[in-house]
MARZA-54618 format. One record per residue (C-alpha): y, x, z; residue number from 0; residue in three letters; chain. Coordinates in steps of 0.02 Angstrom, whole numbers, plus 50000, padded with zeros to 5 digits. Example, Ala and Ser with C-alpha at 12.3 -4.5 7.8 and 13.67 -1.06 7.14 Angstrom:
# residues 2
vonu y 49775, x 50615, z 50390, i 0, aa ALA, ch A $
vonu y 49947, x 50684, z 50357, i 1, aa SER, ch A $
***
This chain:
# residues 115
vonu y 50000, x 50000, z 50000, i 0, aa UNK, ch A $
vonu y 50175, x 50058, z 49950, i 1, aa UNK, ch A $
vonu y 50315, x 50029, z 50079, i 2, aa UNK, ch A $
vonu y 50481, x 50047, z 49975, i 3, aa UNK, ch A $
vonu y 50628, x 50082, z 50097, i 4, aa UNK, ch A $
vonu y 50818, x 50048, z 50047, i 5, aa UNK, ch A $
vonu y 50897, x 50194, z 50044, i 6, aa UNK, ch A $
vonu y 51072, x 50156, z 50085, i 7, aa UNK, ch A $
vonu y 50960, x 50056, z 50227, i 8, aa UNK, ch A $
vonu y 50892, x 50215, z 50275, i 9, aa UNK, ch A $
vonu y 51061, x 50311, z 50281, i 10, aa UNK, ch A $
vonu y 51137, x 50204, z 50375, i 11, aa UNK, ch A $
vonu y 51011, x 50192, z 50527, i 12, aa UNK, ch A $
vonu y 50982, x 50365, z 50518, i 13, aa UNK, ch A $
vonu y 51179, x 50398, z 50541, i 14, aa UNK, ch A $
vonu y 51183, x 50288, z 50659, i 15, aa UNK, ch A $
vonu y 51069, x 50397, z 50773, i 16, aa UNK, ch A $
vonu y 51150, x 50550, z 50733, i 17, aa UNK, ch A $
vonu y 51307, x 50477, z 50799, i 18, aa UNK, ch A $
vonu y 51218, x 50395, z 50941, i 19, aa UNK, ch A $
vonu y 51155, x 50589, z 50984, i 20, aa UNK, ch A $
vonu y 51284, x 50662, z 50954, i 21, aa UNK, ch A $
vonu y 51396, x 50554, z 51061, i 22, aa UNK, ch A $
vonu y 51273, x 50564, z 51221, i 23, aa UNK, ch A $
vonu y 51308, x 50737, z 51206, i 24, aa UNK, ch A $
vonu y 51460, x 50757, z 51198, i 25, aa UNK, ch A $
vonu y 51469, x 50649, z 51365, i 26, aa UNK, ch A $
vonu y 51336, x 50757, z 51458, i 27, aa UNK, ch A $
vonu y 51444, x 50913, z 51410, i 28, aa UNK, ch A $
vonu y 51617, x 50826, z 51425, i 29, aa UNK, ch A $
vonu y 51660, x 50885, z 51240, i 30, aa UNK, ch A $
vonu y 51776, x 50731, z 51201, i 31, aa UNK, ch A $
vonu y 51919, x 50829, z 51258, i 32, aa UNK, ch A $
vonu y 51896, x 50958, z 51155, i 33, aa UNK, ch A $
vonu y 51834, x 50841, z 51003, i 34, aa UNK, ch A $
vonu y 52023, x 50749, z 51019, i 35, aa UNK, ch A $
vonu y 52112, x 50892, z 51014, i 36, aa UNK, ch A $
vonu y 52018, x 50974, z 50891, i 37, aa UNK, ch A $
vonu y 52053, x 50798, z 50773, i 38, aa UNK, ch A $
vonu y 52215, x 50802, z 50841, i 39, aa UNK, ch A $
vonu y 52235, x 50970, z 50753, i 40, aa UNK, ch A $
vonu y 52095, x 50961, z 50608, i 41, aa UNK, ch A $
vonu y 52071, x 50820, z 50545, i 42, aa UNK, ch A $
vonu y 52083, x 50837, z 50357, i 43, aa UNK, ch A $
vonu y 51957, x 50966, z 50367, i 44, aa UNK, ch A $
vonu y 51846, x 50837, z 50476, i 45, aa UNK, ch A $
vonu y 51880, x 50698, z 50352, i 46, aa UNK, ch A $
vonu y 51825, x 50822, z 50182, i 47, aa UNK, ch A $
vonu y 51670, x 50890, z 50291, i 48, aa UNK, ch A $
vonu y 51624, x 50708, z 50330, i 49, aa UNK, ch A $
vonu y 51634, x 50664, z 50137, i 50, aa UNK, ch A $
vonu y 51541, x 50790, z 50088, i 51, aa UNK, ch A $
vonu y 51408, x 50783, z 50214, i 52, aa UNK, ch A $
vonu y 51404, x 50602, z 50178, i 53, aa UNK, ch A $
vonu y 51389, x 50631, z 49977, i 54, aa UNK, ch A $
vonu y 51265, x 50761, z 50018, i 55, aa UNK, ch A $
vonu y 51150, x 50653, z 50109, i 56, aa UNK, ch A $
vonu y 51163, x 50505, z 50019, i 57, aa UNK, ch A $
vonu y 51115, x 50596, z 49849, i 58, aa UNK, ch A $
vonu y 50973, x 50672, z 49949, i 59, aa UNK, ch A $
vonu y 50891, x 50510, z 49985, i 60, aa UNK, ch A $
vonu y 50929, x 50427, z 49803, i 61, aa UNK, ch A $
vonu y 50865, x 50592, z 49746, i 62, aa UNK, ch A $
vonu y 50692, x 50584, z 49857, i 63, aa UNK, ch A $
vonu y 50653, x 50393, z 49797, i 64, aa UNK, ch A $
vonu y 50674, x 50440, z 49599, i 65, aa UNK, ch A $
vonu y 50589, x 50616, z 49584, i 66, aa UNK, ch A $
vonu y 50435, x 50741, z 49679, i 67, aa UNK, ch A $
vonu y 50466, x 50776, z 49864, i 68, aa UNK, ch A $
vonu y 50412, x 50956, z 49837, i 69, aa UNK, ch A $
vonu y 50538, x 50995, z 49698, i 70, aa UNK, ch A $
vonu y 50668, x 50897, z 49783, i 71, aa UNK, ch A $
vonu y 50630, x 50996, z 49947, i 72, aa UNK, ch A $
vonu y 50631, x 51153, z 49831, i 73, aa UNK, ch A $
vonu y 50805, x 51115, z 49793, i 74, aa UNK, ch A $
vonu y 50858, x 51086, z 49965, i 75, aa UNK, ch A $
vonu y 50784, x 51266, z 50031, i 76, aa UNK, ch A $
vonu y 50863, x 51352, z 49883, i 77, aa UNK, ch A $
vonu y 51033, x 51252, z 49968, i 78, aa UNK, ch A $
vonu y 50975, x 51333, z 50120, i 79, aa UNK, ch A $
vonu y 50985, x 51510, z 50028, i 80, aa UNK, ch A $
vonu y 51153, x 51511, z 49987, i 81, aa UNK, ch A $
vonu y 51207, x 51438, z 50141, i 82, aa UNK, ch A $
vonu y 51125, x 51582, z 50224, i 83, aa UNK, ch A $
vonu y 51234, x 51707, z 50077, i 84, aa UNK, ch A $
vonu y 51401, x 51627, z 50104, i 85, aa UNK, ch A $
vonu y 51382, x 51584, z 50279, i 86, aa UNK, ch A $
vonu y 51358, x 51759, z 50323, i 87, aa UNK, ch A $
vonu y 51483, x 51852, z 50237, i 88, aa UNK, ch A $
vonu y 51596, x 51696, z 50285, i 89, aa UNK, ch A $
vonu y 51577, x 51722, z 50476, i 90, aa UNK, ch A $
vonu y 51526, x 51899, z 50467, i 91, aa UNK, ch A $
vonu y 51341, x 51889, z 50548, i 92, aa UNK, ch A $
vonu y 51242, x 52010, z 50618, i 93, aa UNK, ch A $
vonu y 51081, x 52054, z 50520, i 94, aa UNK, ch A $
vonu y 51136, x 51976, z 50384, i 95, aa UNK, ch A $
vonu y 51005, x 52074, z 50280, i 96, aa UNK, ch A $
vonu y 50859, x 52021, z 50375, i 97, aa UNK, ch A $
vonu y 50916, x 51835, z 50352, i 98, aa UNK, ch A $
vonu y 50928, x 51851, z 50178, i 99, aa UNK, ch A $
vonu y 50735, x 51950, z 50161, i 100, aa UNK, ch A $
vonu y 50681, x 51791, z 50267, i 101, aa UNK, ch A $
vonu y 50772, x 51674, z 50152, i 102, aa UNK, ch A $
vonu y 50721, x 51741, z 50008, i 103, aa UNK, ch A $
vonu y 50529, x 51727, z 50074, i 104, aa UNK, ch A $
vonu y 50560, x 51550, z 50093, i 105, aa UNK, ch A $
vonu y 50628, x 51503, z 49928, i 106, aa UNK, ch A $
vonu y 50490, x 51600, z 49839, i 107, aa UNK, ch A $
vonu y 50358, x 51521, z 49971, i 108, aa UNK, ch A $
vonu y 50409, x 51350, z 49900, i 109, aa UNK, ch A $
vonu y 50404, x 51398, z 49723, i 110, aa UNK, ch A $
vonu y 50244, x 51472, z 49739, i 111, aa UNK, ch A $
vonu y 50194, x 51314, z 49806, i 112, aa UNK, ch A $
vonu y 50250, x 51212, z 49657, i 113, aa UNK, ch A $
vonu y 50153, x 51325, z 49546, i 114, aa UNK, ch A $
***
């Protein structure tokens, strides 16, 4: 038997909990201080990182109910890649070589996988 799930459905609930998480929290570390000031200050970069994550997820779903999970999940690691790449330089991590070796051992991990 098939179950075929909305996906905006899906989004929405699973947002929901996020927020709910994120929210209890924030209470048991008495971030909403720091969250208002930080909108206060921010919040045009809080409204494009919403957007985006929003876009991001949304396409992610549509994306997993038309095509393979394993080459949509491909994708996504590959995303994970060049987070790792820009991220690092970006904030200037430590061993950023390792995390790129380990990366890189991922990606090619999944597209062994596919083959």
């Amino acid at each position: 038997m098939i179950n075929i799930t909305n996906v905006t459905t899906y989004l929405f609930f699973a947002l929901i909990f996020i927020a709910f998480n994120f929210l209890i929290l924030s209470f048991l570390y008495n971030g909403f201080k720091d969250i208002k000031k930080s909108l206060k200050n921010n919040w045009k970069l809080f409204a494009l990182t919403g957007i985006l994550t929003f876009g991001y997820r949304i396409t992610q779903m549509y994306t997993l109910s038309l095509a393979s999970v394993s080459i949509v999940l491909s994708i996504k690691i590959l995303s994970v890649f060049i987070g790792v790449l820009l991220g690092g330089e970006l904030f200037h991590e430590k061993n950023l070589k390792r995390k790129i070796f380990a990366s890189t051992i991922m990606v090619v991990g999944v597209f062994l996988i596919l083959m």
